[in-house]
C-alpha positions in Angstrom: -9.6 0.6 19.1 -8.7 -2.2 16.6 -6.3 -0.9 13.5 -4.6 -3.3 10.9 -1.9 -1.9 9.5 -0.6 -2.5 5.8 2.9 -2.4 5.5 5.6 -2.5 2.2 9.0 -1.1 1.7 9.6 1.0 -1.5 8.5 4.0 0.7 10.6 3.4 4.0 13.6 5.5 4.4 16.7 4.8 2.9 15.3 2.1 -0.1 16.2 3.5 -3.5 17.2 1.1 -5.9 15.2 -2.4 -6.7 17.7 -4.9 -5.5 17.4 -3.2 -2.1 13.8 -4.9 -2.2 14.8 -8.2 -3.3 15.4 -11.3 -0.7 18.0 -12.9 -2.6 20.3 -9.6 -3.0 22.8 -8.9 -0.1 22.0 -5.6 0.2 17.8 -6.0 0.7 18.6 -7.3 4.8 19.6 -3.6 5.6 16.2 -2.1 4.1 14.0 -5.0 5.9 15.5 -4.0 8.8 14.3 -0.5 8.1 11.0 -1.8 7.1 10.4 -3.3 10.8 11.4 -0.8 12.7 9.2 1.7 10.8 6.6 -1.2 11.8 7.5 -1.3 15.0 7.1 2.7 15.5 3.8 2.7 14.6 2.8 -0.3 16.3 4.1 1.2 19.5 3.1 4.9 18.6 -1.0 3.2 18.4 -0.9 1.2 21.6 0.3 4.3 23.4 -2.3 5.9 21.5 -5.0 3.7 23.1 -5.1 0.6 20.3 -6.1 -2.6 22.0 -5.6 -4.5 18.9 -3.4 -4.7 16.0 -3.4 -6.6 12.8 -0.2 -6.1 10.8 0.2 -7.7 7.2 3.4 -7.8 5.6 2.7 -6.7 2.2 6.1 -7.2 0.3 7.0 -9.5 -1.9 6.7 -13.0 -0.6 5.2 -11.3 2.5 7.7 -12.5 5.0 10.4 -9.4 5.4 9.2 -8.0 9.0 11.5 -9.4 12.0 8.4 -11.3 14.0 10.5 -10.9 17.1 10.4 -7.0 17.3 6.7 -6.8 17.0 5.1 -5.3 20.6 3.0 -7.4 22.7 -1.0 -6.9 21.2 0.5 -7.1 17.7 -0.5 -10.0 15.5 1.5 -10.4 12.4 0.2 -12.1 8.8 3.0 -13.3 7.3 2.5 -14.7 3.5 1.1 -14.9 1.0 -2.5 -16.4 1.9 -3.7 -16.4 -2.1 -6.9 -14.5 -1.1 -7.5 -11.4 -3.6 -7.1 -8.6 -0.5 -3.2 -9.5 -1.1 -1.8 -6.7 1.2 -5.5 -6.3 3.2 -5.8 -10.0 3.6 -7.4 -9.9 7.5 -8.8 -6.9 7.2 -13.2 -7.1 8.5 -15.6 -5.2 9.0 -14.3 -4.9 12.6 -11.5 -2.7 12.7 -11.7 1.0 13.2 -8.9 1.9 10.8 -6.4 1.2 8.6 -2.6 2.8 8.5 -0.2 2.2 5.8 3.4 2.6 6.4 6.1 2.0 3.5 3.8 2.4 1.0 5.3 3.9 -2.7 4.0 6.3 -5.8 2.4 4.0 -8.2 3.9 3.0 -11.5 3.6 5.6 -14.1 4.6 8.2 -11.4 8.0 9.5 -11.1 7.9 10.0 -7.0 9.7 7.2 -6.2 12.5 5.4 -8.5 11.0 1.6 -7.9 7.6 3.2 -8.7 5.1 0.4 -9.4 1.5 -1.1 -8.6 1.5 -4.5 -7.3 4.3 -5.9 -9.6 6.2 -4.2 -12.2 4.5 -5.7 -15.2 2.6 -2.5 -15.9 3.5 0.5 -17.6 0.1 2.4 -15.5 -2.8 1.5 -14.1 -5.9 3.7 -14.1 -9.2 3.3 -11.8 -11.9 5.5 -12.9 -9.5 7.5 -14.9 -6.9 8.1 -12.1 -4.0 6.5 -11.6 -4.3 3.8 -9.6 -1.7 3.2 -6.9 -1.7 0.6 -4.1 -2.9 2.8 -1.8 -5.7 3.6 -4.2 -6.6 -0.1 -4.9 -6.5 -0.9 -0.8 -8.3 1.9 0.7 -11.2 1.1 -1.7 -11.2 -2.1 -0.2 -11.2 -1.1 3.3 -13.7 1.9 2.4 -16.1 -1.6 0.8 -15.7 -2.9 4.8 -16.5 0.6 5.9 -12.8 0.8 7.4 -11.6 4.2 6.9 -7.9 4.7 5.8 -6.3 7.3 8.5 -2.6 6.9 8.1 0.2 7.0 5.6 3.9 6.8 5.5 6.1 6.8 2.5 7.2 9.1 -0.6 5.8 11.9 -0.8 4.1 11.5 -4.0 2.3 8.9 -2.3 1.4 10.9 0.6 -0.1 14.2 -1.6 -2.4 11.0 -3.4 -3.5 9.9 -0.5 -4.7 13.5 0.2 -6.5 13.8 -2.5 -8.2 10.6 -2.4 -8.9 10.9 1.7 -8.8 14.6 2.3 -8.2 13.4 6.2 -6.0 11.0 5.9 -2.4 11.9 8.1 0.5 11.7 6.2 4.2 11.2 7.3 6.6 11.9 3.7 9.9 9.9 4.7 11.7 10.8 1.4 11.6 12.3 -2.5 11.9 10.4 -5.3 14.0 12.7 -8.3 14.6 10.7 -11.3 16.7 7.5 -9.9 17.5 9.1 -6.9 16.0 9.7 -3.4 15.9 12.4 -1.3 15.2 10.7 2.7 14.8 11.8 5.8 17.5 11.0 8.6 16.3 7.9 10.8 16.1 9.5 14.1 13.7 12.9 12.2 11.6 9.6 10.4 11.1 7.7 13.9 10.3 11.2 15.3 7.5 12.2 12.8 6.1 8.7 12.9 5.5 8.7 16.2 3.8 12.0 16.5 2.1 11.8 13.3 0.2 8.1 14.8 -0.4 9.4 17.7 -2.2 12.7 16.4 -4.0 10.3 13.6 -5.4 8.5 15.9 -6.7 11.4 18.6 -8.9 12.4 15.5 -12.3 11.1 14.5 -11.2 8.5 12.7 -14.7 8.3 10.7 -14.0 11.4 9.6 -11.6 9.6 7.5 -14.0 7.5 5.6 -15.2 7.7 2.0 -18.1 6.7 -0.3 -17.7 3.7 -3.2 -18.2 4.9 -6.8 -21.0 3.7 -7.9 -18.9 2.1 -10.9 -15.4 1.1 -11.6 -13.8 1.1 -14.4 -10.3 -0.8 -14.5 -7.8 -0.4 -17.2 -4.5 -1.8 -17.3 -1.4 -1.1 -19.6 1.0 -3.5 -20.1 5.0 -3.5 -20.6 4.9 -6.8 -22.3 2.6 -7.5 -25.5 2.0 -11.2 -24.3 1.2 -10.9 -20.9 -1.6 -8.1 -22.4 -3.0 -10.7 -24.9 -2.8 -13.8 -22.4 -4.8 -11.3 -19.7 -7.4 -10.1 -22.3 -9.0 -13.6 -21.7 -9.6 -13.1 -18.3 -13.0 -13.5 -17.6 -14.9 -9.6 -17.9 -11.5 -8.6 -19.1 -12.4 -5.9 -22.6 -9.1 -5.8 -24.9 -8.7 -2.0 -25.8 -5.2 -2.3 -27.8 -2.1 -4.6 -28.0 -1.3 -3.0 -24.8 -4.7 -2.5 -22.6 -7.4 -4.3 -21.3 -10.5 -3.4 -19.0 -12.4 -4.5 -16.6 -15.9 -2.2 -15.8 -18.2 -3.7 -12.8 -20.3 -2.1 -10.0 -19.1 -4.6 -7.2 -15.6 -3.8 -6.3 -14.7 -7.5 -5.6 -14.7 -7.9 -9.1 -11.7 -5.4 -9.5 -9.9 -6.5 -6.5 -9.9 -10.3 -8.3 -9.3 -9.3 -11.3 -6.4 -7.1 -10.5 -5.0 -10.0 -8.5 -4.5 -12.1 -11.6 -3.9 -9.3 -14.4 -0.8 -8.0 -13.0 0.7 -11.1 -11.8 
């Protein structure tokens, strides 16, 4: 059993407030901390689950918050940022047999986490086919394009009931509640706990029972917080201005979305 794992770290236990996520602040070494253990869990939780192989991208900011040293033997770690659209799925083939997520956050426009956001925090909401696109949303598609089907989740548990909706299979493991500014988390020693189980049943399942099908169109539209960044991005090639604030993107092939979104929001 191959898996790549996604990770971030708006949705790990304990991370509330945005400097918590940033490198430079004194605080943020606590949370990465968090973040690699949370890695580490699952990492551990699969093997003993009968996963041969394991592909972990770091998916946070510059991509290099995960402590390499406490990654398992049969883990391989992708630190970086590579520059290839997948971002936070860059590595991910046609090969694996499944895709967990763990640290992963309600996207902006949602109140279920405080440091709510897609991608970056340069839009106000994001909406694929008329739903709110989170980066759960935007990765699983990807996978699902690969035929990878997404079977675990860890983080807020907006995030968590989203990906339920979207993969009706999908295991989910709720670390904490985002109300207003604050969160609501789990203690560490309950978090490790669920995590482990939670893996381990995910992956005694079918996990193609986990896959879904492609729309047969996409339609990408983007609001922005800042009225320049929304003109400059309206040039983007494909890119439709709808008002001072939004611009679409519509195209059967999903690449096109995952490239565009990798230069309209950044």
């Amino acid at each position: 059993m191959k898996l790549f794992i996604s990770a971030d770290i708006e949705g790990c236990v304990g991370t509330t407030l945005p400097s918590e996520t940033h490198k430079e602040k004194p605080e943020y070494q606590q949370f990465a901390r968090r973040m690699t253990e949370e890695v580490a869990i699952v990492c551990q939780a699969a093997l003993e689950a009968g996963a041969s192989e394991i592909v972990v991208k770091d998916g946070h900011g510059d991509a290099t918050n995960i402590d390499f040293t406490a990654m398992p033997e049969g883990v391989t770690l992708i630190r970086g940022k590579s520059g290839h659209p997948y971002n936070m799925m860059f590595g991910l083939d046609e090969t694996f047999d499944g895709v967990l997520y763990v640290g992963y956050h309600s996207p902006a426009g949602c109140g279920g986490n405080p440091i709510s956001h897609t991608s970056t925090g340069n839009s106000n909401q994001i909406l694929l086919n008329g739903k709110v696109m989170s980066e759960f949303m935007l990765n699983t598609y990807t996978a699902a394009m690969m035929g990878v089907p997404a079977v675990f989740i860890s983080g807020d548990e907006a995030i968590c009931g989203l990906a339920q909706e979207m993969v009706p299979g999908i295991t989910t493991v709720a670390v904490k509640k985002g109300v207003g500014a604050s969160t609501i988390n789990l203690s560490v020693p309950a978090a490790d706990r669920l995590l482990k189980e939670k893996v381990k049943e995910a992956l005694s399942r079918d996990l193609k029972a986990c896959r879904i099908s492609m729309p047969e169109e996409f339609e990408y539209v983007v609001n922005y917080k800042d009225l320049k960044k929304a003109y400059q991005m309206s040039f983007f090639p494909g890119a439709e201005r709808i008002d001072e604030r939004t611009n679409r993107v519509v195209s059967r092939d999903y690449k096109d979305i995952v490239t565009a979104h990798s230069f309209m929001v950044y």
